[in-house]
LUMTOR-152044 format. One record per atom (N, C-alpha, C): residue in three letters; y, x, z. Coordinates in steps of 0.02 Angstrom, whole numbers, padded with zeros to 5 digits, always signed. Layout:
REM residues N
ALAYXZ...
This chain:
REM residues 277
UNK-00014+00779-02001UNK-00015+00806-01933UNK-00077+00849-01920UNK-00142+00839-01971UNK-00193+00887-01935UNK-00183+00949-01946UNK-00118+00972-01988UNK-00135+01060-02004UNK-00095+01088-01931UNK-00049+01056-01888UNK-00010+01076-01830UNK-00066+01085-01771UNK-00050+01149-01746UNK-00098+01172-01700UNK-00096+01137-01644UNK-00184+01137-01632UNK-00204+01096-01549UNK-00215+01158-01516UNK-00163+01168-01458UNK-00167+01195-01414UNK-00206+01179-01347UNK-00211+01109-01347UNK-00246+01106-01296UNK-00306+01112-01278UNK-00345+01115-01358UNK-00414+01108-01366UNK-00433+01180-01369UNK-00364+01220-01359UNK-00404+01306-01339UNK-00461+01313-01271UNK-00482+01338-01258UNK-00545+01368-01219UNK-00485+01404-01153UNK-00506+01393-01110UNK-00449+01405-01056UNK-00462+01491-01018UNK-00428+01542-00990UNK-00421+01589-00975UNK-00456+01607-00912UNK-00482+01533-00862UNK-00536+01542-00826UNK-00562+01485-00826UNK-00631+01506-00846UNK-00692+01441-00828UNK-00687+01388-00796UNK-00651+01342-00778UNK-00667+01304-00711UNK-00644+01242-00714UNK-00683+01188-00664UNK-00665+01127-00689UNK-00593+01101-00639UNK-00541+01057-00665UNK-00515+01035-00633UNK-00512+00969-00609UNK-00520+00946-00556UNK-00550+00885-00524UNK-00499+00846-00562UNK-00428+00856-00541UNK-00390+00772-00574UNK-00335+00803-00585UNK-00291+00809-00642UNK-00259+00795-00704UNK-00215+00742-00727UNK-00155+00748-00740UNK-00129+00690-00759UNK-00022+00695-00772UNK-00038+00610-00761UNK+00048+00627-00745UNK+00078+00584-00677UNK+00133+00574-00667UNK+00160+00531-00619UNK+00216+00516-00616UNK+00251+00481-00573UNK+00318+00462-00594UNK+00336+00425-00665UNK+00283+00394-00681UNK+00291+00329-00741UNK+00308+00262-00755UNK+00364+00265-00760UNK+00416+00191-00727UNK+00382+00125-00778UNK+00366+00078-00751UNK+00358+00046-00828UNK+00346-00051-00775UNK+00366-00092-00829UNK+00370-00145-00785UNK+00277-00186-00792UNK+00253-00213-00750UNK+00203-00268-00779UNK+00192-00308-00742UNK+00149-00355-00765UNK+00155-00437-00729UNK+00112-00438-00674UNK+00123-00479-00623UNK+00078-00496-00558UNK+00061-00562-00543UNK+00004-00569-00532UNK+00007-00659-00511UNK+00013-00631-00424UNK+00071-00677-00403UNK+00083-00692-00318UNK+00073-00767-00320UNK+00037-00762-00228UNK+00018-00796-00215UNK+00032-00884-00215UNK+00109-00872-00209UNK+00152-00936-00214UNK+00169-00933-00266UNK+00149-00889-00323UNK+00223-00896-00379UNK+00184-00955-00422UNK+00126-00955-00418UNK+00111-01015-00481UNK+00120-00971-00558UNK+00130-00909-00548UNK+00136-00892-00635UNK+00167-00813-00627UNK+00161-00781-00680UNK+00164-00705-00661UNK+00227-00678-00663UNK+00228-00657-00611UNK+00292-00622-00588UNK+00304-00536-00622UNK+00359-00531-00650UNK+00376-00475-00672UNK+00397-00415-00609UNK+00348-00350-00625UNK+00345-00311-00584UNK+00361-00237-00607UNK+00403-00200-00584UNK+00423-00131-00588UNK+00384-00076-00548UNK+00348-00047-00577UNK+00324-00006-00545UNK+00336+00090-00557UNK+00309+00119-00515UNK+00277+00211-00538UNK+00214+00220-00530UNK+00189+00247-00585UNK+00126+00242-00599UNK+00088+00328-00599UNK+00041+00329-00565UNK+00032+00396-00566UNK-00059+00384-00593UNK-00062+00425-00666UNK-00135+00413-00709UNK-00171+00507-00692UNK-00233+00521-00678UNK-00265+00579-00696UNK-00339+00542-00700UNK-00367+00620-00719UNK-00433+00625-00737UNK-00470+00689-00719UNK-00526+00704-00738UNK-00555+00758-00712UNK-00555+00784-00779UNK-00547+00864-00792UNK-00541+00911-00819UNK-00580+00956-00853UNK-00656+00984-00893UNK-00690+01006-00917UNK-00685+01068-00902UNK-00708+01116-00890UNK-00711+01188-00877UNK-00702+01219-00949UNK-00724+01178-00999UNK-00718+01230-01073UNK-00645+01184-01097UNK-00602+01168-01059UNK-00547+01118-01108UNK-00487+01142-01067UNK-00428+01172-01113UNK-00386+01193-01090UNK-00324+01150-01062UNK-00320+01104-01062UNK-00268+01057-01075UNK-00292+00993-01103UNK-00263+00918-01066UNK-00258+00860-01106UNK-00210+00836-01113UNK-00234+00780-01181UNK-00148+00738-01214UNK-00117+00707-01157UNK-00074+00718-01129UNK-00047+00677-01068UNK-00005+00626-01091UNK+00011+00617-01152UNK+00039+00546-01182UNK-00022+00495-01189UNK-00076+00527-01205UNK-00136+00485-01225UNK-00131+00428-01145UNK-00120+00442-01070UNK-00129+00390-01028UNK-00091+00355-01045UNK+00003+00372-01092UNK+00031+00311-01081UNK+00035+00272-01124UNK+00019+00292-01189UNK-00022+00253-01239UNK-00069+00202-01238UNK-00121+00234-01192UNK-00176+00167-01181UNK-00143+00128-01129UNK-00093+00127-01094UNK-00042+00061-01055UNK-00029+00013-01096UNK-00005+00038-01164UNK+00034+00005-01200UNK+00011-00074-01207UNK-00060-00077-01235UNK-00090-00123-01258UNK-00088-00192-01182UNK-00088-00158-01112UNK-00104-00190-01043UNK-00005-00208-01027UNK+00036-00217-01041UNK+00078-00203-01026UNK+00106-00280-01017UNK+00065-00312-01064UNK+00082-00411-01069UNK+00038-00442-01039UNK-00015-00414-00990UNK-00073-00417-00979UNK-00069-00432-00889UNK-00070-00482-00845UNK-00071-00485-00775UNK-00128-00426-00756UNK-00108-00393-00711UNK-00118-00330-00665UNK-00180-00346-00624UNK-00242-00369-00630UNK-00293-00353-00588UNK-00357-00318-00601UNK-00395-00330-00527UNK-00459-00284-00526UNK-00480-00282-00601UNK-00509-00342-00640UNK-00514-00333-00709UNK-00499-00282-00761UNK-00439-00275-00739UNK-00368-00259-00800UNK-00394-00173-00787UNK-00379-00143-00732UNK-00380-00094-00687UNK-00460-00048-00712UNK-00493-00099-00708UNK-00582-00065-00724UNK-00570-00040-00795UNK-00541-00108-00847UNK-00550-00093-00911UNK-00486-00023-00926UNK-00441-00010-00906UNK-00388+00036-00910UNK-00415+00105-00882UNK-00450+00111-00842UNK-00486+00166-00842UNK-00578+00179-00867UNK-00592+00139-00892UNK-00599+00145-00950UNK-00603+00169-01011UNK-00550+00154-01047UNK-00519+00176-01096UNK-00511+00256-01063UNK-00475+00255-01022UNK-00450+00308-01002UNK-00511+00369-01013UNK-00561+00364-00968UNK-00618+00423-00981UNK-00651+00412-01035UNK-00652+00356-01087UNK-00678+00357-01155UNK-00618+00409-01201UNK-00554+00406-01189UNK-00503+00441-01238UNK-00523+00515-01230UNK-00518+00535-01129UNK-00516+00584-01112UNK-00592+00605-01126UNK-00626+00608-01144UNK-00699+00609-01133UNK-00709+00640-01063UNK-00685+00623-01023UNK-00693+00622-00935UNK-00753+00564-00905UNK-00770+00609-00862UNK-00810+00563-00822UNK-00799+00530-00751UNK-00739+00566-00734UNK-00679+00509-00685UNK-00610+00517-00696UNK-00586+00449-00681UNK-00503+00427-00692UNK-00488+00376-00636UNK-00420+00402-00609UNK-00381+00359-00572UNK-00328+00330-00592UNK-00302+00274-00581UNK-00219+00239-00583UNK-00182+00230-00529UNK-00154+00243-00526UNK-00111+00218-00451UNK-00050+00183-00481UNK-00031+00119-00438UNK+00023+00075-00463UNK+00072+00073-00375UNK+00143+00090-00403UNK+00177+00078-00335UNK+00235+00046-00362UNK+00254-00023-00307UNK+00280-00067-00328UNK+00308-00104-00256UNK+00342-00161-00241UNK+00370-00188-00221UNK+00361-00282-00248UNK+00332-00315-00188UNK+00344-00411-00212UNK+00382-00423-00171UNK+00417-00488-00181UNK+00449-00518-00146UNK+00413-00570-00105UNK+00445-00586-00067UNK+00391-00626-00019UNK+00470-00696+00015UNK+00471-00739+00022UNK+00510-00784+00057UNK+00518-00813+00134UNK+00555-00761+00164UNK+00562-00792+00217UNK+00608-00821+00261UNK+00600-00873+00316UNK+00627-00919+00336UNK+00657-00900+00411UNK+00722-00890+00400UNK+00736-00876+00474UNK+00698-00948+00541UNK+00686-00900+00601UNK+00647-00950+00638UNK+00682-01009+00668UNK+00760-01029+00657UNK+00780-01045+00704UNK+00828-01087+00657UNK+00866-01057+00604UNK+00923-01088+00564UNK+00888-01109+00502UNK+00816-01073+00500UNK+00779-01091+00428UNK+00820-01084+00366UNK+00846-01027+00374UNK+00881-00995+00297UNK+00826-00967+00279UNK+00821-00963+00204UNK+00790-00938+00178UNK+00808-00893+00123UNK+00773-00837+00132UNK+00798-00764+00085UNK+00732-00730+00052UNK+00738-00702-00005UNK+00673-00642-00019UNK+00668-00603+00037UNK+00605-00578+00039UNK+00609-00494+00083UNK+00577-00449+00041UNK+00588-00390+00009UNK+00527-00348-00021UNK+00491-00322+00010UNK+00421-00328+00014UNK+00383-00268+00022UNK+00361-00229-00034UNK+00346-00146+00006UNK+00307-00091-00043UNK+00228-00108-00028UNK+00219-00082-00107UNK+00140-00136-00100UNK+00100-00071-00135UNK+00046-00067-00152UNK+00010-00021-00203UNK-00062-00052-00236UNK-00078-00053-00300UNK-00162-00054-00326UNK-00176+00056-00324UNK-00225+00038-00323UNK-00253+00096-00329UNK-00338+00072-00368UNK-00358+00116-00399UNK-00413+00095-00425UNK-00447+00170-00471UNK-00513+00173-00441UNK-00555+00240-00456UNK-00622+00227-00495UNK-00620+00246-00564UNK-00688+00234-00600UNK-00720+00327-00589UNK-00781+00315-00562UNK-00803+00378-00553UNK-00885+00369-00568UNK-00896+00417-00652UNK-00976+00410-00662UNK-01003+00320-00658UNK-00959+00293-00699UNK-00961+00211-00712UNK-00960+00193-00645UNK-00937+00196-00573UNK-00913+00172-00521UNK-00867+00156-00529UNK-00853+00104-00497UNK-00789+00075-00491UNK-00760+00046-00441UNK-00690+00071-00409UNK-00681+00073-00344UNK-00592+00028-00346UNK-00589-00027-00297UNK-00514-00033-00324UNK-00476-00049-00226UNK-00419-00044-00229UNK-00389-00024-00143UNK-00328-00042-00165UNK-00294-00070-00136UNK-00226-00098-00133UNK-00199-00088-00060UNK-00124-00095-00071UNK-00107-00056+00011UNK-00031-00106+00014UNK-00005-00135+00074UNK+00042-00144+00099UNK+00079-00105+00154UNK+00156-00109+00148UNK+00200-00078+00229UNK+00234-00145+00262UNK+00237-00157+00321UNK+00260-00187+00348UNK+00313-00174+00383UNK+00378-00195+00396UNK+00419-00186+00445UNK+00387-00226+00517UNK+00405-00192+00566UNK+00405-00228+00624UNK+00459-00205+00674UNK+00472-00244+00739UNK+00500-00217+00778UNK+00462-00214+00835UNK+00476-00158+00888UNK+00437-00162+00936UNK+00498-00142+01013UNK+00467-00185+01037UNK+00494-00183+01114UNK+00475-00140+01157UNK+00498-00085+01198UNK+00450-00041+01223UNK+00425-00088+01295UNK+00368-00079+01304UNK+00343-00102+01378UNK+00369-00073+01440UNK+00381-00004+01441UNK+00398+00026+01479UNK+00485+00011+01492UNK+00519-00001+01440UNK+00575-00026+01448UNK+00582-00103+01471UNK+00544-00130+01445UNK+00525-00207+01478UNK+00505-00200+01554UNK+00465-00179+01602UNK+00458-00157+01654UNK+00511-00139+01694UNK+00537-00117+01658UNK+00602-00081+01728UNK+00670-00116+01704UNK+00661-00166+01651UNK+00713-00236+01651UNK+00699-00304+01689UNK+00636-00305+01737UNK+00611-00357+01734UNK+00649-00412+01790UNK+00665-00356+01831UNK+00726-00375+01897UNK+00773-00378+01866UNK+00803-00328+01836UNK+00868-00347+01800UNK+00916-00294+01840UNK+00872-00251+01881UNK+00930-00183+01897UNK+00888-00125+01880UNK+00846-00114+01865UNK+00807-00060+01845UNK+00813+00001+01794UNK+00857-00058+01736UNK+00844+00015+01674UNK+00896-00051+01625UNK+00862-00051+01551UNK+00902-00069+01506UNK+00855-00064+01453UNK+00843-00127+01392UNK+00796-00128+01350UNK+00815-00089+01291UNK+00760-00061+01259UNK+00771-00047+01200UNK+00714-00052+01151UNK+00739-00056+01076UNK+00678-00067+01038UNK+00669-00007+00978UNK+00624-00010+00951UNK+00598+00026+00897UNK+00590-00007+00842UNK+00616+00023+00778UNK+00604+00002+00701UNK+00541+00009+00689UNK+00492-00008+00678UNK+00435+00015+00672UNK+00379-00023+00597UNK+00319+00039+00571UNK+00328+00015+00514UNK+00217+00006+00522UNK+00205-00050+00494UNK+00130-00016+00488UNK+00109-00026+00406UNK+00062+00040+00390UNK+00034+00036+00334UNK-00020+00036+00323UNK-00068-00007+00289UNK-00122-00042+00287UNK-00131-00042+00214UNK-00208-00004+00203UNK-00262+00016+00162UNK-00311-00024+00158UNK-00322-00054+00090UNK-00393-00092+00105UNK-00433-00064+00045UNK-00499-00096+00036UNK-00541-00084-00014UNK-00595-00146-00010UNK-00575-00188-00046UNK-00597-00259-00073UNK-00659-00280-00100UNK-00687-00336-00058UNK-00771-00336-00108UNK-00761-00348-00187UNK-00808-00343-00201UNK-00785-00330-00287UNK-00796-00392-00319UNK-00813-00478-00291UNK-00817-00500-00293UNK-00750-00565-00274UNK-00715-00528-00247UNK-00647-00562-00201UNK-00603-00549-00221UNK-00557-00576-00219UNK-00478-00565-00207UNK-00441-00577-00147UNK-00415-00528-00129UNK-00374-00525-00066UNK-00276-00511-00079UNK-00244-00563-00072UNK-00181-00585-00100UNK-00158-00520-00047UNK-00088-00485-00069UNK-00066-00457-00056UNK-00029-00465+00000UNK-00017-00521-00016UNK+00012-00588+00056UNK-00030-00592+00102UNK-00097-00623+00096UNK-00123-00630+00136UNK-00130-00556+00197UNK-00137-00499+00173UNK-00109-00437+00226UNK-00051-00445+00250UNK+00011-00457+00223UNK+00067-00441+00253UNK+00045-00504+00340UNK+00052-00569+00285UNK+00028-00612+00358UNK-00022-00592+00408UNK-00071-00559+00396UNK-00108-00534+00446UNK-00071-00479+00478UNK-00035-00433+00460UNK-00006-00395+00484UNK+00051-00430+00530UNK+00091-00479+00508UNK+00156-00513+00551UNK+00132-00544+00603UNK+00074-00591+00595UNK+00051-00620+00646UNK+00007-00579+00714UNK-00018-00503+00696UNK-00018-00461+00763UNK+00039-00440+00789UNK+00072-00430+00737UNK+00127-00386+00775UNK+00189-00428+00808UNK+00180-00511+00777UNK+00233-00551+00818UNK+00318-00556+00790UNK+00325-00464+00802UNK+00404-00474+00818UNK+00428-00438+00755UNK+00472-00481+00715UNK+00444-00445+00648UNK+00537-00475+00616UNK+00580-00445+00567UNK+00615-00451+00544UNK+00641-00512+00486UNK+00712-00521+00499UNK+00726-00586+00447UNK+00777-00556+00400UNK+00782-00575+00319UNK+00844-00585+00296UNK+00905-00597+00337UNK+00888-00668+00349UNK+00962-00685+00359UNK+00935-00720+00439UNK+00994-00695+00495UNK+00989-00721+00549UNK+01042-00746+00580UNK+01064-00801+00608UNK+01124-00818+00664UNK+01118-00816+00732UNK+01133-00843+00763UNK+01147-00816+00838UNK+01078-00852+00870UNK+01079-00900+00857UNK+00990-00948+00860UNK+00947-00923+00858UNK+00950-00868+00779UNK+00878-00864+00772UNK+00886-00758+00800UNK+00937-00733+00827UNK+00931-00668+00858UNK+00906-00707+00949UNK+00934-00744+00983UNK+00897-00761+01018UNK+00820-00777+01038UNK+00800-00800+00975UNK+00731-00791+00963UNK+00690-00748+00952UNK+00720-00702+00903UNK+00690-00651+00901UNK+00680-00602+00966UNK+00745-00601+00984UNK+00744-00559+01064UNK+00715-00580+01121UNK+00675-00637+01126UNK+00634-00678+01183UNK+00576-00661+01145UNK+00543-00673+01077UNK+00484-00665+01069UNK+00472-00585+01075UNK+00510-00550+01073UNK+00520-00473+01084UNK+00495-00447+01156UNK+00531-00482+01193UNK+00536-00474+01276UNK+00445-00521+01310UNK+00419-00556+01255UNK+00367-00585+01278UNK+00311-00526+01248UNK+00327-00499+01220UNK+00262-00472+01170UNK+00298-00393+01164UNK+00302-00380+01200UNK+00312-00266+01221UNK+00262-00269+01181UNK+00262-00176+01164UNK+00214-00150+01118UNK+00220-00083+01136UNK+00174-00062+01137UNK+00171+00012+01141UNK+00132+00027+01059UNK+00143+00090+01031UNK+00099+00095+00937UNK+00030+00079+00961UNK+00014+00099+01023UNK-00068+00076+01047UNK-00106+00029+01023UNK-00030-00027+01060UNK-00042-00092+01047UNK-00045-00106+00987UNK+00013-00112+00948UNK-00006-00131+00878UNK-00052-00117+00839UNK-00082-00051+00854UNK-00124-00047+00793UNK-00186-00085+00807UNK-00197-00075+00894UNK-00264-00114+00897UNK-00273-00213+00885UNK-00210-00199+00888UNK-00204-00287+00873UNK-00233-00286+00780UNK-00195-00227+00758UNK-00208-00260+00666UNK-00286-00239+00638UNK-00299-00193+00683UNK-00364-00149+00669UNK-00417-00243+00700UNK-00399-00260+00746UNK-00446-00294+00750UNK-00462-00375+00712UNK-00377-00386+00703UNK-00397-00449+00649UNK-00417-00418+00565UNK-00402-00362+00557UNK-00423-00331+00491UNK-00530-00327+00483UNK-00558-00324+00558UNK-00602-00321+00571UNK-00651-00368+00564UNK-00610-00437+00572UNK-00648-00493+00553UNK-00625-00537+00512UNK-00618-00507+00460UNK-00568-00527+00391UNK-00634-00529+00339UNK-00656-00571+00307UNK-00702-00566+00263UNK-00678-00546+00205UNK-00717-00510+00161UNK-00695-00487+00073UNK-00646-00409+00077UNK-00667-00389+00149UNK-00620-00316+00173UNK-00677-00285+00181UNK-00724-00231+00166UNK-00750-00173+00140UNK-00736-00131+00193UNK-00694-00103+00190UNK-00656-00052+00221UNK-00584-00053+00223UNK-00562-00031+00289UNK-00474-00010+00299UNK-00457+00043+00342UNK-00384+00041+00324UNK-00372+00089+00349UNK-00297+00074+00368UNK-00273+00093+00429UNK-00212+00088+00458UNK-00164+00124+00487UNK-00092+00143+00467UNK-00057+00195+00500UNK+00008+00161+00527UNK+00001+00144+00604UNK+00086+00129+00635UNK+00128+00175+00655UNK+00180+00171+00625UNK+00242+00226+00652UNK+00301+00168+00677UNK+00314+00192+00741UNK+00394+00167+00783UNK+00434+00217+00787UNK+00487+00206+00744UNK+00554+00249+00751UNK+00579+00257+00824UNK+00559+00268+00848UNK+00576+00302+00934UNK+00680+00298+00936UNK+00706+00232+00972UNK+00757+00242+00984UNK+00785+00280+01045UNK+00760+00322+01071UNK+00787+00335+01129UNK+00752+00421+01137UNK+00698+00437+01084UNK+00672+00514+01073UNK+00680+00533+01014UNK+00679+00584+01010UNK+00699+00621+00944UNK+00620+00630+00900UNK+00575+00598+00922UNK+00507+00608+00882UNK+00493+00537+00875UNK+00443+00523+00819UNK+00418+00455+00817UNK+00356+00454+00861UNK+00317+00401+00864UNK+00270+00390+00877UNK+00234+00344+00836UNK+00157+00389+00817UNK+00117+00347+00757UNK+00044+00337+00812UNK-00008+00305+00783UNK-00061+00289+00778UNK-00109+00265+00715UNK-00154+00308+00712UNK-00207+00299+00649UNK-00287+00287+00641UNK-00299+00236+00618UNK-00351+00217+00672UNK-00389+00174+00584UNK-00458+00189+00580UNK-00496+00173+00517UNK-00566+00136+00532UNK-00596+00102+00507UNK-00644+00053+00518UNK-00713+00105+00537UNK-00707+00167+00504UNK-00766+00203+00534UNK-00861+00182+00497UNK-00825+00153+00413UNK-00889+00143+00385UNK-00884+00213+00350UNK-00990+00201+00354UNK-00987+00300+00312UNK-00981+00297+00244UNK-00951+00369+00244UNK-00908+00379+00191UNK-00865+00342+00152UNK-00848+00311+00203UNK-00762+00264+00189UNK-00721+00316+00200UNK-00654+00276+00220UNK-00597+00275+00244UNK-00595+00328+00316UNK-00565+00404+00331UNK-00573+00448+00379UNK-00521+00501+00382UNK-00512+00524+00427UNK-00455+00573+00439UNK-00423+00595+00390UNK-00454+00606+00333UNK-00426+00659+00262UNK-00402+00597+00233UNK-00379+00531+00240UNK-00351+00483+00191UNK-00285+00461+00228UNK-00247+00479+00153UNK-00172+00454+00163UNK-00143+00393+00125UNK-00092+00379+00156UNK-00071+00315+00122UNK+00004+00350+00074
């Protein structure tokens, strides 16, 4: 193979460095320890790997990221795993930063409130993790379903001749960045997230537990205001949380636009307007 030409190691047509490099859309399964599972759960993910780019280097091996997976692939998925994988990564690339991004989906078990059936629910979940100039940075992210009751529609139901209720699908997504010393279960967010927001969706429901849901609904209106300042503030006094970051969107049943709120802990040079989930 060495007499077949390296093209990539040509000298490039303009000088310049390119910040990050890579590939995405990399399907590949690996293990997770969850919180309840007692043992590692098999996980499907898309994986999106870059690096930073050399001004004299025309091109890199872009098989070389999925190569160095190979060896991590039997290997449970944490902060650990994540440091040493990029790593490798800017030792192959001779780069001096590399990212991973992992997007995925756990299951989580929940219990209708009323008939106590019990069903999976998935959530979309994410690791993210940034070695930059031997820094090392790692952020994991959850979405939540919720439902929300409008207040304003609650108000002008309250007599019972006024108007007519309606609710919103509504979703919040939540950014963290973890002391480097901690672990923060992926679970443990979603529950912080269910328990502000209250009114929150089941697998499986009967007539019992839609009654319930629609009273704890009618007790707890929401405007996106509300929600976010509810999660922004138990996220606030959450120990082993660094930094976060939060985006609520309610599918607006009754307008043709949604309504979001985005709202970030405000440490410097954290988490700020230019960050997306």
């Amino acid at each position: 193979m060495d007499d077949l030409p390296d093209i990539q190691n040509e000298r490039p047509n303009h000088s310049s460095v390119i910040h990050r490099v890579g590939v995405n859309n990399v399907e590949l399964p690996f293990l997770l320890m969850l919180r309840d599972g007692g043992s590692s759960h098999q996980v499907n993910a898309k994986t999106e790997m870059v690096c930073k780019l050399d001004k004299s280097i025309r091109g890199i091996s872009m098989s070389r990221f999925i190569r160095i997976l190979q060896k991590y692939l039997r290997q449970p998925l944490k902060r650990t795993t994540l440091e040493r994988i990029l790593k490798d990564f800017t030792y192959a690339m001779d780069s001096p930063t590399a990212s991973i991004k992992f997007e995925f989906k756990i299951p989580k078990i929940k219990k209708s409130p009323i008939s106590n059936n019990e069903f999976p629910q998935y959530y979309k979940c994410s690791f993210k993790s940034v070695y930059d100039e031997e820094k090392f940075k790692f952020y994991e992210s959850v979405r939540v379903q919720y439902a929300a009751y409008c207040p304003c529609s609650a108000a002008l139901t309250q007599e019972g001749k006024y108007g007519y209720p309606h609710a919103q699908r509504a979703f919040a997504d939540v950014l963290l960045e973890t002391h480097p010393r901690a672990y923060v279960w992926l679970e443990d967010i979603i529950d912080l997230v269910e328990r502000a927001v209250r009114t929150i969706p089941y697998p499986i429901i009967k007539r019992g537990d839609e009654k319930w849901i629609a009273g704890t609904a009618k007790n707890y209106p929401q405007f996106v205001e509300d929600s976010i300042r509810e999660i922004s503030h138990r996220l606030g006094f959450t120990k082993d949380i660094i930094d976060w970051f939060v985006k609520c969107t309610h599918e607006e049943s009754i307008h043709t636009s949604n309504a979001i709120a985005i709202n970030w802990k405000g440490k410097k040079g954290g988490f700020n307007e230019t960050t997306y989930i």
